[in-house]
MIKEVO-917319 format. One record per residue: x, y, z of N, C-alpha, C, O in turn. Coordinates in steps of 0.2 Angstrom, whole numbers, plus 5000, padded with zeros to 4 digits. Each point is the difference from the previous one (the first is absolute). Layout:
BEGIN
XYZXYZXYZXYZ...
This chain:
BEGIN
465045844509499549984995500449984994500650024998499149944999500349954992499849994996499749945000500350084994499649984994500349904999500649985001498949994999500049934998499549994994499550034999500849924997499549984992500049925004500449965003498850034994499949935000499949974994499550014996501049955003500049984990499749925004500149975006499650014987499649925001500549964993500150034994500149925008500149964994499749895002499949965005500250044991499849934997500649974997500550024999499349925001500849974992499850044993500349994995499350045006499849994993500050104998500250034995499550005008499850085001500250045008500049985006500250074992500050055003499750075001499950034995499949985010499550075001500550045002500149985006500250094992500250045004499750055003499650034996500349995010499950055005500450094999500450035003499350004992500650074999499650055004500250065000499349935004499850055006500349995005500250055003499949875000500249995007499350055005499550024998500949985009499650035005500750025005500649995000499050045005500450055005500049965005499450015001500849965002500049955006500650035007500650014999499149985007500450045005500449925002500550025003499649944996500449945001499949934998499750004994500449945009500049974994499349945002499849964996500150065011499349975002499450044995499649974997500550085004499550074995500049944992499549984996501150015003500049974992499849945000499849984995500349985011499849925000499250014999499749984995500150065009499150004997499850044996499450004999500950064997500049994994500049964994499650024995500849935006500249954995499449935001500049964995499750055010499649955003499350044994499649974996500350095005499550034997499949994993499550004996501250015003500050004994500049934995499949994994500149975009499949915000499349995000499849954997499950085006499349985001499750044995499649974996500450105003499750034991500249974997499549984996501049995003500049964993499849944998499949974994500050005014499549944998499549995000499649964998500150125006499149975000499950044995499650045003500649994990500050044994499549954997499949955004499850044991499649954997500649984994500150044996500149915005500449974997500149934999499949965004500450034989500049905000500949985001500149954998500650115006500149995001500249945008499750015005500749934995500249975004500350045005500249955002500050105003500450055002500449955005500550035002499449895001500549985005500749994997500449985004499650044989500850004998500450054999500549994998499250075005500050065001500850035007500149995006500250044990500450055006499950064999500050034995500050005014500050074998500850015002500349975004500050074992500850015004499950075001499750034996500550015010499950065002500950025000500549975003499550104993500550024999500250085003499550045001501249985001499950065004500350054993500249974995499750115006500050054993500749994995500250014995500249955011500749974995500049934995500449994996499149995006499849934998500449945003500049944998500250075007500049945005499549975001499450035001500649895001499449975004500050015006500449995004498950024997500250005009499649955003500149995006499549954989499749955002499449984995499850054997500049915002499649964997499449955001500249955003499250064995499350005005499849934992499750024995500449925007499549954996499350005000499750005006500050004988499250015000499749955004499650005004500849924995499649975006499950025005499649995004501150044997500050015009499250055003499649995005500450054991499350035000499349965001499650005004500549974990499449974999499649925001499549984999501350005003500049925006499849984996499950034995499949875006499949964993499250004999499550035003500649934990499350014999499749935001500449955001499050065000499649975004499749964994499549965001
């Protein structure tokens, strides 16, 4: 088991994650990170979020991979 943070940034802002989550590997954290992509954008908000990254970090602060909000949310129609 892993503690991993999902911080979100933009060119412009950053959101840090100082709870993270417990995750048993790094499939566990892929759909974590997917979860966590989808809260944020069906939030009521007048944010655009396709320019969104979630970067997923382990308790050291290494990357272990990075989740683009479009990838989530595919184009817009």
């Amino acid at each position: 088991m892993t503690q991993v943070y999902f911080h979100c940034s933009n060119k412009t802002k950053v959101l840090v994650d100082r709870c993270g989550a417990v995750v048993d590997d790094l499939a566990e954290a892929r759909d974590h990170a997917a979860c966590v992509v989808r809260s944020l954008t069906t939030a009521r908000s007048l944010e655009d979020w396709r320019g969104w990254i979630l970067h997923v970090n382990d308790d050291l602060g290494d990357e272990l991979f990075v989740v683009p909000f479009a990838f989530v949310l595919g184009k817009p129609h």
